[in-house]
mmCIF file as gemmi writes it, N, C-alpha and C atoms, coordinates in Angstrom:
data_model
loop_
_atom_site.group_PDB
_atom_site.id
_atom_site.type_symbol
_atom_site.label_atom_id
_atom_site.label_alt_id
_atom_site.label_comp_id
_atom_site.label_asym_id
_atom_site.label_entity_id
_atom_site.label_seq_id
_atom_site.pdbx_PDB_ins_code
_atom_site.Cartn_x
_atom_site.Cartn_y
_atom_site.Cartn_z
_atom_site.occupancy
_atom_site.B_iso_or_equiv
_atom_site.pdbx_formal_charge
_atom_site.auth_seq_id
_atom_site.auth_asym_id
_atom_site.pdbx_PDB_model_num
ATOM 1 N N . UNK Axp A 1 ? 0.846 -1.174 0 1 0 ? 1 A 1
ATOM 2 C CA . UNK Axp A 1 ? 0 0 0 1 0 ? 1 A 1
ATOM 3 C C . UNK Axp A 1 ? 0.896 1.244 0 1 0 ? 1 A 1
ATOM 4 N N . UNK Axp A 2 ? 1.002 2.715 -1.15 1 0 ? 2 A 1
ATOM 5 C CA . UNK Axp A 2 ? 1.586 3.456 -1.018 1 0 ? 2 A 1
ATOM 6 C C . UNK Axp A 2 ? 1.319 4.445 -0.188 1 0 ? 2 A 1
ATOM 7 N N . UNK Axp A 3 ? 1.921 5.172 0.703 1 0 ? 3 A 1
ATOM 8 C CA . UNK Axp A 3 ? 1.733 6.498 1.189 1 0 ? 3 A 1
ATOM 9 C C . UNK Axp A 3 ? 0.618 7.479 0.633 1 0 ? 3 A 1
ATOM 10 N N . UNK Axp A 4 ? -0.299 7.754 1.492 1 0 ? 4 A 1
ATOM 11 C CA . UNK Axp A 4 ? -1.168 8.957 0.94 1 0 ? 4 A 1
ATOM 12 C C . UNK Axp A 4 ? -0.141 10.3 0.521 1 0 ? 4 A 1
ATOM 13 N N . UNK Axp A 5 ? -0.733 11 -0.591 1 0 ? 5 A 1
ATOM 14 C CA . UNK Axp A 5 ? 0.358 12.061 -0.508 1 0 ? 5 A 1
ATOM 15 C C . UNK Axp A 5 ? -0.578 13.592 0.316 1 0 ? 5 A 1
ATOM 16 N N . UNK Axp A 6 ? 0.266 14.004 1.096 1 0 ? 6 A 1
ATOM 17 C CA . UNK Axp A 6 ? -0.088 15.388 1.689 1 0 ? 6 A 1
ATOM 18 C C . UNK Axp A 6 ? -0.646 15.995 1.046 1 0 ? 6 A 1
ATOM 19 N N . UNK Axp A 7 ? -1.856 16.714 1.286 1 0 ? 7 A 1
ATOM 20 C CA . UNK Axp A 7 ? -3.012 18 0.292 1 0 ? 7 A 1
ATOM 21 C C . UNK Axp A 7 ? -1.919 19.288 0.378 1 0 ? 7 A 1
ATOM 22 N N . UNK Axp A 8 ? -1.504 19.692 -0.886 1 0 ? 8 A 1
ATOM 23 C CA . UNK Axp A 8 ? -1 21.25 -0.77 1 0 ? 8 A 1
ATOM 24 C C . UNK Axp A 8 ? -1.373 21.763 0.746 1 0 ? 8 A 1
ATOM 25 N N . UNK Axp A 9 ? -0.38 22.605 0.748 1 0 ? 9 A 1
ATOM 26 C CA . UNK Axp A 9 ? -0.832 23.662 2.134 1 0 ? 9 A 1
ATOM 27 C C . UNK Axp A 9 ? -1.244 25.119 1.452 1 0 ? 9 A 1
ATOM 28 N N . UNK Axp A 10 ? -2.275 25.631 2.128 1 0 ? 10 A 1
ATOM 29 C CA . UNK Axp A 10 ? -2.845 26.879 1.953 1 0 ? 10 A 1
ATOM 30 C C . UNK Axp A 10 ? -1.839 28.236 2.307 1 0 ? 10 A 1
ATOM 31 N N . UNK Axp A 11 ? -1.553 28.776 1.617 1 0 ? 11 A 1
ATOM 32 C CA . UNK Axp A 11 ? -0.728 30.02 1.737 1 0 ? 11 A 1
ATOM 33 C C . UNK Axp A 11 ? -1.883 31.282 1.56 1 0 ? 11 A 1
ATOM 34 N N . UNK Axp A 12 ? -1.214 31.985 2.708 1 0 ? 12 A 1
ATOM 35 C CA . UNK Axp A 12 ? -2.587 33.326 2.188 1 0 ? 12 A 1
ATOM 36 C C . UNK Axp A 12 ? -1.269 34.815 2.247 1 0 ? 12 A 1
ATOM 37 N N . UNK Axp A 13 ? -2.228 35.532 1.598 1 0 ? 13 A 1
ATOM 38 C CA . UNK Axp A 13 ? -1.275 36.493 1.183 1 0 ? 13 A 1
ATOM 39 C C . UNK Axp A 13 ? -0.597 37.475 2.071 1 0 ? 13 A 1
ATOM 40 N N . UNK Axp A 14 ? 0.255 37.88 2 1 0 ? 14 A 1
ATOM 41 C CA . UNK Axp A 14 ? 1.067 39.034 2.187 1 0 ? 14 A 1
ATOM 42 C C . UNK Axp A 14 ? 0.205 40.398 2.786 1 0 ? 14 A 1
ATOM 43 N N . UNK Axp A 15 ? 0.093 40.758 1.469 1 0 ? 15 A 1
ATOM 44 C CA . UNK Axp A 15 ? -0.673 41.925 1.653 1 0 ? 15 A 1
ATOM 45 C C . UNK Axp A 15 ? -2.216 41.487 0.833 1 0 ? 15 A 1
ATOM 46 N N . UNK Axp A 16 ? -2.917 41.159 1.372 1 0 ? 16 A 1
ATOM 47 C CA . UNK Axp A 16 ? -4.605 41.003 0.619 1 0 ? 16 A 1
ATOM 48 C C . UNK Axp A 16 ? -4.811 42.257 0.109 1 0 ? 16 A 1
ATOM 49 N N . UNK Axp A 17 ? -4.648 43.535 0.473 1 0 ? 17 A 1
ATOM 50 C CA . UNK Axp A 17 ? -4.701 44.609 0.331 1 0 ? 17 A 1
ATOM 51 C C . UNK Axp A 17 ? -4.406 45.456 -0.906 1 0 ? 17 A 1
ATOM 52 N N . UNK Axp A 18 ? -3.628 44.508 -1.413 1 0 ? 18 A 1
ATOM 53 C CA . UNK Axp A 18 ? -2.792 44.92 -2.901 1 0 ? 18 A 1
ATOM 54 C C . UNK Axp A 18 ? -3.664 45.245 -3.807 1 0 ? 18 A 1
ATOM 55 N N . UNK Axp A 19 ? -4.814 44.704 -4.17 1 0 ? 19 A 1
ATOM 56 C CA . UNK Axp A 19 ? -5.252 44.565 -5.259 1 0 ? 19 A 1
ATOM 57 C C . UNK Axp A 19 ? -5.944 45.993 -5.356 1 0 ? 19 A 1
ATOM 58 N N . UNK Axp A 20 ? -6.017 46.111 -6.882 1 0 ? 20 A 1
ATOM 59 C CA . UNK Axp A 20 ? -6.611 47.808 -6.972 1 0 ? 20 A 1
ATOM 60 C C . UNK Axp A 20 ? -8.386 47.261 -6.453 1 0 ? 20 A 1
ATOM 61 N N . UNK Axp A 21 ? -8.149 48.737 -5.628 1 0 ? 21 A 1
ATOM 62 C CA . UNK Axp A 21 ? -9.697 48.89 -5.042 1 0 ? 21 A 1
ATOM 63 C C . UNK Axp A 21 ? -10.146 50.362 -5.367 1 0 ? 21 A 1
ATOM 64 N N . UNK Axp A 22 ? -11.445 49.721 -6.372 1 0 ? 22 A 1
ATOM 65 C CA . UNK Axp A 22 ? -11.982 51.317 -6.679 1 0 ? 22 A 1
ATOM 66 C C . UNK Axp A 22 ? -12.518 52.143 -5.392 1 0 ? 22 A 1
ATOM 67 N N . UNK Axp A 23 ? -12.72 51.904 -4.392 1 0 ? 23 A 1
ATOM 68 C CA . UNK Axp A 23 ? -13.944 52.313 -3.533 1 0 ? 23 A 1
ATOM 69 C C . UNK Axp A 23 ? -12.496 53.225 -2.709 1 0 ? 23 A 1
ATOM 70 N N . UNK Axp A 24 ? -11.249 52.819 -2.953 1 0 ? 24 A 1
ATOM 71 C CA . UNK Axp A 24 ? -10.401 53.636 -1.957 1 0 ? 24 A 1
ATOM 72 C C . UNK Axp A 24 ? -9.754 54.743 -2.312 1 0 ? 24 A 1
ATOM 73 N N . UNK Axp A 25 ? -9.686 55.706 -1.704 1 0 ? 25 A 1
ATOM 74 C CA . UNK Axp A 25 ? -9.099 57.318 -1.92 1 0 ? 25 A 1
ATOM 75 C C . UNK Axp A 25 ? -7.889 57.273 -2.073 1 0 ? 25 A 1
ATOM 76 N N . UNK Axp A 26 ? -6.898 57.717 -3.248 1 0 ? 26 A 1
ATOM 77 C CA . UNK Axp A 26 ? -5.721 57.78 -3.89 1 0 ? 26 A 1
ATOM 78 C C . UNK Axp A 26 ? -5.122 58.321 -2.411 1 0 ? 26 A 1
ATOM 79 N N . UNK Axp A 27 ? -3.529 57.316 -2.442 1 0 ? 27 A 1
ATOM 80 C CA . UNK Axp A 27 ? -2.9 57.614 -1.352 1 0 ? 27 A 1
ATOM 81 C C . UNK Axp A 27 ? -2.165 59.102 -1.896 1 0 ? 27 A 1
ATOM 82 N N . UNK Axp A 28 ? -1.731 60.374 -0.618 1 0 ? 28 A 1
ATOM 83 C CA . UNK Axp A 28 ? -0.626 61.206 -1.087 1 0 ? 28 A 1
ATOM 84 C C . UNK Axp A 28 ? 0.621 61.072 -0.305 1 0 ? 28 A 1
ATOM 85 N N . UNK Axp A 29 ? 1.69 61.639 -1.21 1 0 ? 29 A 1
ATOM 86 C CA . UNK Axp A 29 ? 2.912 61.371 -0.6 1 0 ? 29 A 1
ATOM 87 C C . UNK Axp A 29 ? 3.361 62.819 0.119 1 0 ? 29 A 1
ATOM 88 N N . UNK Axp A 30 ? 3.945 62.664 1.056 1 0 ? 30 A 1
ATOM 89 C CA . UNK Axp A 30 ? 4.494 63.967 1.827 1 0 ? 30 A 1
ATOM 90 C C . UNK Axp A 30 ? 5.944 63.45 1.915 1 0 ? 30 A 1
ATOM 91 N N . UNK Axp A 31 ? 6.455 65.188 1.347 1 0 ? 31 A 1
ATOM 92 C CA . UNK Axp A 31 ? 7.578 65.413 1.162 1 0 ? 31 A 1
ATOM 93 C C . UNK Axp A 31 ? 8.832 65.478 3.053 1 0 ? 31 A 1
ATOM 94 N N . UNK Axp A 32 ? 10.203 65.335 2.688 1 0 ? 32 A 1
ATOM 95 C CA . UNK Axp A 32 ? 10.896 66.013 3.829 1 0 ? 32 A 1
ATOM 96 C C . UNK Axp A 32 ? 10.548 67.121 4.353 1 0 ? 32 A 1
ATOM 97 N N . UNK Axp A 33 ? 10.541 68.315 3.207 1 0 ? 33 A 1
ATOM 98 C CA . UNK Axp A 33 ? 10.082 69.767 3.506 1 0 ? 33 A 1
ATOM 99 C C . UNK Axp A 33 ? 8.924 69.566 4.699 1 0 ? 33 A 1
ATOM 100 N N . UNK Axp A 34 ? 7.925 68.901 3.862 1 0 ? 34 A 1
ATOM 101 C CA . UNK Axp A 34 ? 6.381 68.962 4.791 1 0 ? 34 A 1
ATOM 102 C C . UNK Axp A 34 ? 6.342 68.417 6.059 1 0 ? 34 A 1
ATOM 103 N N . UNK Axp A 35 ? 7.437 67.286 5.74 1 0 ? 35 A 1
ATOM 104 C CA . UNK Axp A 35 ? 7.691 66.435 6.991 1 0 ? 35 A 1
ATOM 105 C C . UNK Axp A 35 ? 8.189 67.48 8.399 1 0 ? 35 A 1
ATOM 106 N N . UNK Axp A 36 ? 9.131 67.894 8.031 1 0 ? 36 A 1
ATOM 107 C CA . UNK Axp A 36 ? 10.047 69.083 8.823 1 0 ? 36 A 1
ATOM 108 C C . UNK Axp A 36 ? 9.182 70.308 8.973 1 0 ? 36 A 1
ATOM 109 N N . UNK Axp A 37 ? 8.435 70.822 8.434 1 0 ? 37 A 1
ATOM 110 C CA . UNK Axp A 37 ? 7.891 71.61 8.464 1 0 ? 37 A 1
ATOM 111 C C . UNK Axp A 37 ? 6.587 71.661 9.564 1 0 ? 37 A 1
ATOM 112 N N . UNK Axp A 38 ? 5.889 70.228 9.433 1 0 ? 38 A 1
ATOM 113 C CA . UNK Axp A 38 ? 5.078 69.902 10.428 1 0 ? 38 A 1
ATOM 114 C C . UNK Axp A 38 ? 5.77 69.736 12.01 1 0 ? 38 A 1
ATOM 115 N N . UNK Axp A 39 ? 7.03 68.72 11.965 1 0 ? 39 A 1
ATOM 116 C CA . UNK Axp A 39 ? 7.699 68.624 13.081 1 0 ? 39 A 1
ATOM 117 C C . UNK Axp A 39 ? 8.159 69.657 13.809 1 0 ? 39 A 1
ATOM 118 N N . UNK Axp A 40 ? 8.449 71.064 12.972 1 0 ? 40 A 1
ATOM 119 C CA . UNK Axp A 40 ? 8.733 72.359 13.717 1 0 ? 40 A 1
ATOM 120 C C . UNK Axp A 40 ? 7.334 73.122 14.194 1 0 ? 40 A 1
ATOM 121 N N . UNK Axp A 41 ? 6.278 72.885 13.357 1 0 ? 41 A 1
ATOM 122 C CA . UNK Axp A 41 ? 5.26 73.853 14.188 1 0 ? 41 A 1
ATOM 123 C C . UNK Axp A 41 ? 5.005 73.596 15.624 1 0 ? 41 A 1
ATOM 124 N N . UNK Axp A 42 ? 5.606 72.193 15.244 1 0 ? 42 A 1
ATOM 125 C CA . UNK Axp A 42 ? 4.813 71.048 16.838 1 0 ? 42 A 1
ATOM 126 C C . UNK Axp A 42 ? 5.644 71.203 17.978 1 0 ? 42 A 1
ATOM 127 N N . UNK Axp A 43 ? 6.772 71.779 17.122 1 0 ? 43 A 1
ATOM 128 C CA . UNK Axp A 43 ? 7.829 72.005 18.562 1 0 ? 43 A 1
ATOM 129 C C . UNK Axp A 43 ? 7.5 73.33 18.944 1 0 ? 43 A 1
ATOM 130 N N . UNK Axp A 44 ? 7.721 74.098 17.781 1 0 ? 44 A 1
ATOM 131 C CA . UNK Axp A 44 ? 7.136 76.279 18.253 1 0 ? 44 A 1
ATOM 132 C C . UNK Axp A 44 ? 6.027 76.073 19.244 1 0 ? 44 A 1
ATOM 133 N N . UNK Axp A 45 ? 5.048 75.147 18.642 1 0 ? 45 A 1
ATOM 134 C CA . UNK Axp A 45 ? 3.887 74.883 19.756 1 0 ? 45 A 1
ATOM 135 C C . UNK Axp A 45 ? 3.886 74.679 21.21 1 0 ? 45 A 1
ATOM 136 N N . UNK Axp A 46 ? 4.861 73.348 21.603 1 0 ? 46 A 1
ATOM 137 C CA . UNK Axp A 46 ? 5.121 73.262 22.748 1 0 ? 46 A 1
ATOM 138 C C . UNK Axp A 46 ? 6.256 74.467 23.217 1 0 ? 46 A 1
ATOM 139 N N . UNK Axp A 47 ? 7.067 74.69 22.779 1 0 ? 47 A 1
ATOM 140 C CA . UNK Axp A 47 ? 8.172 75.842 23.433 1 0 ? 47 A 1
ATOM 141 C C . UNK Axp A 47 ? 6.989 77.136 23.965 1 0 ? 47 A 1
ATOM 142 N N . UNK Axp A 48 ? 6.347 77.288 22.978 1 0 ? 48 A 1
ATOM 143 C CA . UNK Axp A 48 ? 5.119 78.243 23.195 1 0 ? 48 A 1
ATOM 144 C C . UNK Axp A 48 ? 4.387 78.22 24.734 1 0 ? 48 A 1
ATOM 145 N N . UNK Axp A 49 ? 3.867 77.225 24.993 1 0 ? 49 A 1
ATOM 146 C CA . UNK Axp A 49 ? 3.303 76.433 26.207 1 0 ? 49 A 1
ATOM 147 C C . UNK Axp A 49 ? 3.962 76.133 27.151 1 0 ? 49 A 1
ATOM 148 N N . UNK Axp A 50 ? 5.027 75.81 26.955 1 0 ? 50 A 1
ATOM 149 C CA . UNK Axp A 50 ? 5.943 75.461 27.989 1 0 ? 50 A 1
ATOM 150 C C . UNK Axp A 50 ? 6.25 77.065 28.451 1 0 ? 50 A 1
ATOM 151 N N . UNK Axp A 51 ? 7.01 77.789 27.594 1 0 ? 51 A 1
ATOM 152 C CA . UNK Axp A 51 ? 7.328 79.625 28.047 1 0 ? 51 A 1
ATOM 153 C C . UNK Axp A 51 ? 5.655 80.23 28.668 1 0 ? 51 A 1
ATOM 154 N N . UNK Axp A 52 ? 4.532 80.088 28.291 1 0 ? 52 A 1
ATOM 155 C CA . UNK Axp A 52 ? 3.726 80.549 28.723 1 0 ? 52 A 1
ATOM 156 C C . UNK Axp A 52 ? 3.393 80.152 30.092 1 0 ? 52 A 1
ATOM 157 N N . UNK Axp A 53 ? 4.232 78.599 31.121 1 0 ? 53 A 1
ATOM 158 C CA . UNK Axp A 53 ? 3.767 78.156 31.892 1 0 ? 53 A 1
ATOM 159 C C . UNK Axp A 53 ? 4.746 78.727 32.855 1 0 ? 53 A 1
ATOM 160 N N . UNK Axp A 54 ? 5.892 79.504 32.37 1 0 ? 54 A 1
ATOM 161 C CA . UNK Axp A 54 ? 7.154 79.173 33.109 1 0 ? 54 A 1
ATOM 162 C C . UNK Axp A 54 ? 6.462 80.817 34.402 1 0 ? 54 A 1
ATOM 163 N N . UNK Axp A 55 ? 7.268 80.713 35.721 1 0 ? 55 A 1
ATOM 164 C CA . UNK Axp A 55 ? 6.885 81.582 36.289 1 0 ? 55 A 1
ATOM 165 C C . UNK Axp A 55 ? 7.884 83.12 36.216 1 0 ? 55 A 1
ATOM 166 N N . UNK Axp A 56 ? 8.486 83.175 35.434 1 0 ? 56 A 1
ATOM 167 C CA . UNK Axp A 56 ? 9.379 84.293 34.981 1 0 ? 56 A 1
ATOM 168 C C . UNK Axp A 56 ? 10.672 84.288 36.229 1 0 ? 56 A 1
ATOM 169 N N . UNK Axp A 57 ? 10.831 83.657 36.724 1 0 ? 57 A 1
ATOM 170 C CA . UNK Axp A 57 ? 11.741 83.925 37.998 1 0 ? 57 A 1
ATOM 171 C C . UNK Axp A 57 ? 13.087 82.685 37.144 1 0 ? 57 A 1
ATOM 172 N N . UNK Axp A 58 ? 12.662 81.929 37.22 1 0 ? 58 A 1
ATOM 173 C CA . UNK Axp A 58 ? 13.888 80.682 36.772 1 0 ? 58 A 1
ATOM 174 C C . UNK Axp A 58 ? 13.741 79.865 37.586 1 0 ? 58 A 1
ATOM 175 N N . UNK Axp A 59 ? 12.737 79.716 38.695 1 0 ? 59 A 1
ATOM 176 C CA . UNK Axp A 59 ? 13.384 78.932 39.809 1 0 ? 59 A 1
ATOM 177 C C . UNK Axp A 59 ? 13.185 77.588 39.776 1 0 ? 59 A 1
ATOM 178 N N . UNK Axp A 60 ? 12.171 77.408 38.728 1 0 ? 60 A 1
ATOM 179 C CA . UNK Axp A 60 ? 11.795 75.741 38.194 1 0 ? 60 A 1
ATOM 180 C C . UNK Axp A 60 ? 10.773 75.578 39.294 1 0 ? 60 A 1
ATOM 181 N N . UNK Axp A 61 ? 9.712 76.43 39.976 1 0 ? 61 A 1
ATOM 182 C CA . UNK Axp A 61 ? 8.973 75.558 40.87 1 0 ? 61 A 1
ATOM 183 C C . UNK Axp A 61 ? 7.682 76.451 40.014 1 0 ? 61 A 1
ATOM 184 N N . UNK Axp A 62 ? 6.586 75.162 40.776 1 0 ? 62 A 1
ATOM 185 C CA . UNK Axp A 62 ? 5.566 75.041 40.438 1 0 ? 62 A 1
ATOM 186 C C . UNK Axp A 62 ? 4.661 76.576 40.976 1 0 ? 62 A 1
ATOM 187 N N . UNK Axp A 63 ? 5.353 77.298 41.993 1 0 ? 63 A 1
ATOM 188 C CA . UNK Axp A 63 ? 4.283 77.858 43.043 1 0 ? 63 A 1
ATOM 189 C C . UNK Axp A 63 ? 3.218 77.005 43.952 1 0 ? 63 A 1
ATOM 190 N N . UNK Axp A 64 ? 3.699 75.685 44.277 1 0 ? 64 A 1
ATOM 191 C CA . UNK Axp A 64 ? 2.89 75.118 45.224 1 0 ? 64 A 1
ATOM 192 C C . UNK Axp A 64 ? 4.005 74.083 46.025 1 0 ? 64 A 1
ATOM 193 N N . UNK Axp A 65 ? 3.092 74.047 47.074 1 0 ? 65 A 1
ATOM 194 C CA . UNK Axp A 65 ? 3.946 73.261 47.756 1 0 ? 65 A 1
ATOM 195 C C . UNK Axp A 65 ? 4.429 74.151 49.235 1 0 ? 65 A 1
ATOM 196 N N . UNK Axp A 66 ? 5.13 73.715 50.42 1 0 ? 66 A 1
ATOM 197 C CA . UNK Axp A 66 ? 5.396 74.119 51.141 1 0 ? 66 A 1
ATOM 198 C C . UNK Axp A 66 ? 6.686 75.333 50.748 1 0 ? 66 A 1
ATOM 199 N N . UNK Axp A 67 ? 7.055 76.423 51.107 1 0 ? 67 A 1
ATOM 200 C CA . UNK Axp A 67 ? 8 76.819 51.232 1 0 ? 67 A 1
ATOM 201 C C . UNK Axp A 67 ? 9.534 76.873 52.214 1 0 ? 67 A 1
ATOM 202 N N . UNK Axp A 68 ? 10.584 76.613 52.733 1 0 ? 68 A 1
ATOM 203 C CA . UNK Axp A 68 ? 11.303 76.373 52.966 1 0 ? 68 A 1
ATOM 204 C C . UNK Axp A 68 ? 11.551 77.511 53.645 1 0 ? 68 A 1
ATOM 205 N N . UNK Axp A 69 ? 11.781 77.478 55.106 1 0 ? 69 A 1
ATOM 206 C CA . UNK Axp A 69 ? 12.438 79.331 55.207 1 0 ? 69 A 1
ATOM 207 C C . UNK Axp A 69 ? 13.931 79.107 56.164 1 0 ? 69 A 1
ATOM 208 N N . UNK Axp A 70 ? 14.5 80.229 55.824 1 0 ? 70 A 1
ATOM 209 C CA . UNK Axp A 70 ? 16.022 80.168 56.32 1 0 ? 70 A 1
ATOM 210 C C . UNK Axp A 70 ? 16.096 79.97 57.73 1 0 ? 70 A 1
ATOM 211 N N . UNK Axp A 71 ? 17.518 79.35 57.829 1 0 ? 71 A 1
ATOM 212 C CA . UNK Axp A 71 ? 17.673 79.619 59.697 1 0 ? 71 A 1
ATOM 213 C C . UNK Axp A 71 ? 18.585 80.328 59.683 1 0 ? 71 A 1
């Protein structure tokens, strides 16, 4: 009696995704420029926020909290 032979094995794809799909909105590409350009507003933004939080003294405190007084 010979050996049954093994059924193929099922492979599924990679990307299923590949195939042209009318129903989907043309991808766009963004440039370095745009890239960099976005990454700096986001920083002006926070530097912005951060300077607007600061208490003008330098001293790095919050204004809360106990204060400390000399001996």
């Amino acid at each position: 009696m010979a050996p049954e032979k093994a059924a193929p094995k099922r492979t599924t794809r990679l990307n299923p995704g590949a195939t042209s799909n009318q129903n989907q909105a043309p991808s766009t590409t963004t440039t370095n420029a745009q890239l960099q350009a976005m990454i700096d507003q986001g920083v002006n933004g926070a530097l912005a926020a951060r300077d607007a939080n600061r208490t003008g003294d330098d001293s790095h405190t919050s204004g809360t909290g106990v204060r400390r007084t000399e001996r």
